[in-house]
One Martini backbone bead per residue (centre of mass of N, CA, C, O) as a GRO file, in nm:
protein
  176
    1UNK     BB    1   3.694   4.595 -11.644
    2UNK     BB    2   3.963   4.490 -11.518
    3UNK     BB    3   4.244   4.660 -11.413
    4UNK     BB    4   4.476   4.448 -11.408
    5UNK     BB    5   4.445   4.404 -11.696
    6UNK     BB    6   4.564   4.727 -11.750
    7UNK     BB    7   4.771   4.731 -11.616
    8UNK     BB    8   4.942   4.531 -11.737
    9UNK     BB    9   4.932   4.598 -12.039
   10UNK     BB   10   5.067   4.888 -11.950
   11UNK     BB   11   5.361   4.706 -11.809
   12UNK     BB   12   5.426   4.590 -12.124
   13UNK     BB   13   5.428   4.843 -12.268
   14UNK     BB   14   5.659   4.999 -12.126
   15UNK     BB   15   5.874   4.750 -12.166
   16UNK     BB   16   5.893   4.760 -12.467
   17UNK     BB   17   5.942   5.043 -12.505
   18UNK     BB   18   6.206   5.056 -12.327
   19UNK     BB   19   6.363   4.860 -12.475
   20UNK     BB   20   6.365   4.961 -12.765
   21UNK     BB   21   6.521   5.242 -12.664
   22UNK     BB   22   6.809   5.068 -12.579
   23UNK     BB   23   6.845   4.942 -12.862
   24UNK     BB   24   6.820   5.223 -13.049
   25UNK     BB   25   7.077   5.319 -12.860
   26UNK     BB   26   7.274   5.056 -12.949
   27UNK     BB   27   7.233   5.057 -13.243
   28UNK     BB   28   7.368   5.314 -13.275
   29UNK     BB   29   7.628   5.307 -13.146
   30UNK     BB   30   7.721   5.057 -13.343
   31UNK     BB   31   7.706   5.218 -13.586
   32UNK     BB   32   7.934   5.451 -13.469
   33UNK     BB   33   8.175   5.215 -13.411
   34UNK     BB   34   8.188   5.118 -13.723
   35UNK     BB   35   8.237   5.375 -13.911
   36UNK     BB   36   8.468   5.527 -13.682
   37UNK     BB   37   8.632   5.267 -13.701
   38UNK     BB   38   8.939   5.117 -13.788
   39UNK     BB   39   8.932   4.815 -13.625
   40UNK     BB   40   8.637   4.821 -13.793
   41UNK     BB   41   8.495   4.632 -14.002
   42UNK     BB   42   8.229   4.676 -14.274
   43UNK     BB   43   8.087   4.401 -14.273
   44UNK     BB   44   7.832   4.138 -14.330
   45UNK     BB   45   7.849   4.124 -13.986
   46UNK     BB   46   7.782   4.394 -13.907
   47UNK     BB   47   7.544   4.439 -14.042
   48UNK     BB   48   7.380   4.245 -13.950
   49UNK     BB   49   7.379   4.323 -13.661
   50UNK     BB   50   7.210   4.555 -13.662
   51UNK     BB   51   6.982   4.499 -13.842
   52UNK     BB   52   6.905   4.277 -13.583
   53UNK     BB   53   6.847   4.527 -13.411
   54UNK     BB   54   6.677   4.708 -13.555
   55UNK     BB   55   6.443   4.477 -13.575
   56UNK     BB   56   6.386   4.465 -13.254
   57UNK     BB   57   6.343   4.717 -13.205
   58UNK     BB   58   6.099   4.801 -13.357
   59UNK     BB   59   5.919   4.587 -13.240
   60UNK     BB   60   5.922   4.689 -12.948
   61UNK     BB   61   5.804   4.910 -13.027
   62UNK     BB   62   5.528   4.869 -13.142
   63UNK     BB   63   5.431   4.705 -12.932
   64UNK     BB   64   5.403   4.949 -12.712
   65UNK     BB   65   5.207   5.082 -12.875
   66UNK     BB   66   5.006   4.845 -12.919
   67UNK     BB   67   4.931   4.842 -12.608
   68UNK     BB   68   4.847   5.147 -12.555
   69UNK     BB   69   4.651   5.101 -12.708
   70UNK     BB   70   4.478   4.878 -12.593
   71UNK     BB   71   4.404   5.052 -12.333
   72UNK     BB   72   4.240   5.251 -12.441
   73UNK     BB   73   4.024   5.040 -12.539
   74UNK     BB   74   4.003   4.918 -12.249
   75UNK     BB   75   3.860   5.181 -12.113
   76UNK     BB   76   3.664   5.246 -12.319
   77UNK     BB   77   3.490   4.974 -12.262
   78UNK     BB   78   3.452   5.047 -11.979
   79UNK     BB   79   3.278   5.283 -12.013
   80UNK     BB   80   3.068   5.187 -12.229
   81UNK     BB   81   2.995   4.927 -11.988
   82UNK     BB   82   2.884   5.118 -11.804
   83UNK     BB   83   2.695   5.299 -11.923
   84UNK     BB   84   2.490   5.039 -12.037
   85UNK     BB   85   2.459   4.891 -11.748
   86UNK     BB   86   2.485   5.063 -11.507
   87UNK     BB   87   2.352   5.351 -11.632
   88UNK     BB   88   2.143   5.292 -11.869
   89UNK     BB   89   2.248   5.371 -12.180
   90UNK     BB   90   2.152   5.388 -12.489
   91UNK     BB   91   2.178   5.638 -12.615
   92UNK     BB   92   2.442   5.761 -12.856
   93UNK     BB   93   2.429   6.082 -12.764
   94UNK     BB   94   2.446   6.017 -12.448
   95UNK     BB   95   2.755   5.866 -12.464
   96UNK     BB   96   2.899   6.090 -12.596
   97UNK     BB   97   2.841   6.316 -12.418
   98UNK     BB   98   2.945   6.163 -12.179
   99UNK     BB   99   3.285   6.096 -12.323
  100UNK     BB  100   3.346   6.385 -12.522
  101UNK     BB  101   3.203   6.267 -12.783
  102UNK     BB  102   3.103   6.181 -13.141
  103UNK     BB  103   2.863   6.007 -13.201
  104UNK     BB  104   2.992   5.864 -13.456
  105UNK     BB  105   3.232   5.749 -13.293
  106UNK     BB  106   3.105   5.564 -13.077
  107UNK     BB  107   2.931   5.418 -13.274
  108UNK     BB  108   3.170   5.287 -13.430
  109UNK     BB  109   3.308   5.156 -13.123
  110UNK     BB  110   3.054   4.972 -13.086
  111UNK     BB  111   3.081   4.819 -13.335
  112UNK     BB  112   3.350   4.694 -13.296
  113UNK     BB  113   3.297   4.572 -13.019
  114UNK     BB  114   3.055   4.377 -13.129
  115UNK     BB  115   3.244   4.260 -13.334
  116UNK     BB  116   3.470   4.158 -13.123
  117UNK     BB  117   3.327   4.038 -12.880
  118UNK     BB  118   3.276   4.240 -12.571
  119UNK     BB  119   3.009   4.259 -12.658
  120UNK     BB  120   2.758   4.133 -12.559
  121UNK     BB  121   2.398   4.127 -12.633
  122UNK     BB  122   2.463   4.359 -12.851
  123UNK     BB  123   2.301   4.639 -13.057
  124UNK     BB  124   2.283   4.845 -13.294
  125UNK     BB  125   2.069   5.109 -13.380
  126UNK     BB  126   2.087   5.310 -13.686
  127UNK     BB  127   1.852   5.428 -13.699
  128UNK     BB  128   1.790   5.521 -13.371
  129UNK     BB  129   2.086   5.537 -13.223
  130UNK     BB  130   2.094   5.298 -13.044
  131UNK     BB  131   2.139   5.042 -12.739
  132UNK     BB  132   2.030   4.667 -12.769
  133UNK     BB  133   1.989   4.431 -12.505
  134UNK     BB  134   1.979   4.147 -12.538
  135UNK     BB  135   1.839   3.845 -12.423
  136UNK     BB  136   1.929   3.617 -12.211
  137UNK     BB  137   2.005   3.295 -12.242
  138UNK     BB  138   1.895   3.050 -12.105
  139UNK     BB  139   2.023   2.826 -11.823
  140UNK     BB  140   2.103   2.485 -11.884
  141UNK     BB  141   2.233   2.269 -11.632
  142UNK     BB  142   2.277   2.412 -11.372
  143UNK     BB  143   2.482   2.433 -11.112
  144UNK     BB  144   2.460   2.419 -10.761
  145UNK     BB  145   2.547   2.623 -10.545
  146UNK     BB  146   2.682   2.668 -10.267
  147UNK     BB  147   2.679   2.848 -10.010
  148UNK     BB  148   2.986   2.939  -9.976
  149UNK     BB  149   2.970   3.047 -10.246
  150UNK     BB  150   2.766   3.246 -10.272
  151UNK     BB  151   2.897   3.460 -10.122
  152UNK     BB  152   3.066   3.517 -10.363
  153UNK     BB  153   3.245   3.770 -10.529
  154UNK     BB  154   3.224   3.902 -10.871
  155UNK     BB  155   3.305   4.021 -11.156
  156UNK     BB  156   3.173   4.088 -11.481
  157UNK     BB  157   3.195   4.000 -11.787
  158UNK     BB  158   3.021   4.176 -11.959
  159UNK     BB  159   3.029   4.466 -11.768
  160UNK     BB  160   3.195   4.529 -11.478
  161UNK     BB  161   3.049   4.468 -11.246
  162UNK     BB  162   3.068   4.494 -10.902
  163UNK     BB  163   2.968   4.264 -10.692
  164UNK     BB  164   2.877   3.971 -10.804
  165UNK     BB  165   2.647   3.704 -10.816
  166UNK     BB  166   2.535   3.417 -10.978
  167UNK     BB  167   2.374   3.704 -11.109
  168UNK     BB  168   2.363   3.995 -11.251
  169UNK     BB  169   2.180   4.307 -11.196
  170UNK     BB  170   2.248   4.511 -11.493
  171UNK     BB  171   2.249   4.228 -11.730
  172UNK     BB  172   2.197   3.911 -11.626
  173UNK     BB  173   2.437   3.754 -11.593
  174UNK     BB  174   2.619   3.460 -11.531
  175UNK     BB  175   2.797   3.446 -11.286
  176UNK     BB  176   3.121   3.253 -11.173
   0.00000   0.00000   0.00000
């Protein structure tokens, strides 16, 4: 998983995170100043504003949550797809132990991803609890790169190792 995703993604729940309480601070304010305000009556108009201040809060809080989860799973992505295609490890109790984490936990993990379609051409065998990575259709009718571009890497889109051109060297995808 490239970085700058992790990035960004993190960088957008920070600011909705920030936004959310800046948001929560301003309309318990305005509810405090509704309440013991003798200038200002509590009527249908003071009331809805609030209450459309606090739905706003609550989204923005909620977003920055669900942010931060998405970074750790895709932390967490990167880390899987390290370990199954650059580290070579299939077992799911060597990845488990690897991530100082209980086979089960990984084992239901890698079934997420792999029903999310995060992993391609990757399966869990339950039986053996291992991870199965299958072989890549071959792709026909590809253009052929000039010189020029072939020397150009990019990270793999199925694994995320990094420097890679034409075809990926530790999972065989085709890298564009």
């Amino acid at each position: 998983m490239n970085n700058s995703v992790i990035k960004a993604r993190r960088t957008a729940g920070i600011v909705c995170s920030v936004i959310g309480y800046v948001l929560a601070t301003f309309t318990f304010l305005m509810f405090i100043i509704t309440v013991t305000s003798e200038d200002v009556a509590m009527d249908g108009v003071a009331v809805g504003v609030i209450l459309t201040f606090l739905a706003f809060t609550l989204l923005f809080i909620w977003l920055g949550m669900k942010m931060k989860a998405q970074v750790k799973r895709l932390r967490r992505f990167s880390n899987y797809s390290n370990l199954i295609f650059v580290g070579n490890i299939k077992s799911i109790n060597e990845i488990a132990a690897s991530m100082n984490i209980l086979p089960h936990i990984a084992k239901k993990e890698l079934q997420r991803m792999v029903g999310d379609g995060f992993l391609l051409n990757v399966a869990i065998d339950v039986k053996n609890n291992v991870v199965v990575v299958k072989e890549k259709p071959v792709v026909v009718n590809v253009r052929q790169q000039t010189p020029l571009t072939s020397n150009i890497t990019t990270d793999c889109i199925s694994c995320g190792a990094s420097g890679q051109t034409n075809q990926c060297e530790y999972c065989g995808s085709v890298v564009k």
